[in-house]
Residue, then its C-alpha position, 0 to 999 in steps of 0.5 A: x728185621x731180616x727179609x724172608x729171602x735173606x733169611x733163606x740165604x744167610x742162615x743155609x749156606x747150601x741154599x746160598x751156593x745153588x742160589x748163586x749158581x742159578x743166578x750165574x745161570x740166569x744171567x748168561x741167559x740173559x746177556x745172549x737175549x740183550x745182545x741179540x736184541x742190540x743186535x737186531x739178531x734172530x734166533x736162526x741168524x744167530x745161530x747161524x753166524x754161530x754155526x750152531x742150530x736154532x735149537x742151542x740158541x733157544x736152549x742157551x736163551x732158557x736158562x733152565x735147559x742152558x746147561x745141556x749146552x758144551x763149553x766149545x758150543x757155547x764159546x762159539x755162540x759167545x765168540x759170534x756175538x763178538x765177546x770171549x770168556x775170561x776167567x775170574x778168581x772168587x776172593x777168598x771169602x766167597x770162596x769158602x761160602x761155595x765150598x760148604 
């Protein structure tokens, strides 16, 4: 028997694609909240080993207001944190489920 989520999922492709897409979102949230937390970082300390204001970290913390935020700044606040950003390749069959 299928949950009432995998129902959602499986069977509105278009609802699969925004899912994985704000899942994505929640979990860059995410990793900036761990990796301040690891680092004993503020949201102005970071901010301003980032060169950036306390606004954008607090933006970049809340995945819902996190895409108001340009690639440059969120690359700075990523490089200051110590990490870069690689680009991976979907396998093919992800890919066309991103397409529909």
């Amino acid at each position: 028997m299928k949950s009432t989520f995998d129902e959602f999922i499986t069977d509105n492709p278009k609802q699969k694609k925004m899912f994985d897409q704000e899942y994505e979102e929640f979990l860059l949230s995410e990793f900036i909240i761990q990796k301040m937390e690891e680092e004993h970082l503020s949201v102005r300390s970071l901010a301003k080993k980032a060169d950036v204001s306390p606004t954008v970290i607090q933006k970049l913390r809340n995945s819902e207001t996190a895409e108001n935020i340009t690639y440059s700044t969120f690359l700075s606040v990523i490089k200051s944190l110590g990490y870069r950003m690689i680009l991976e390749r979907y396998p093919s069959s992800e890919t066309k489920i991103l397409q529909k």
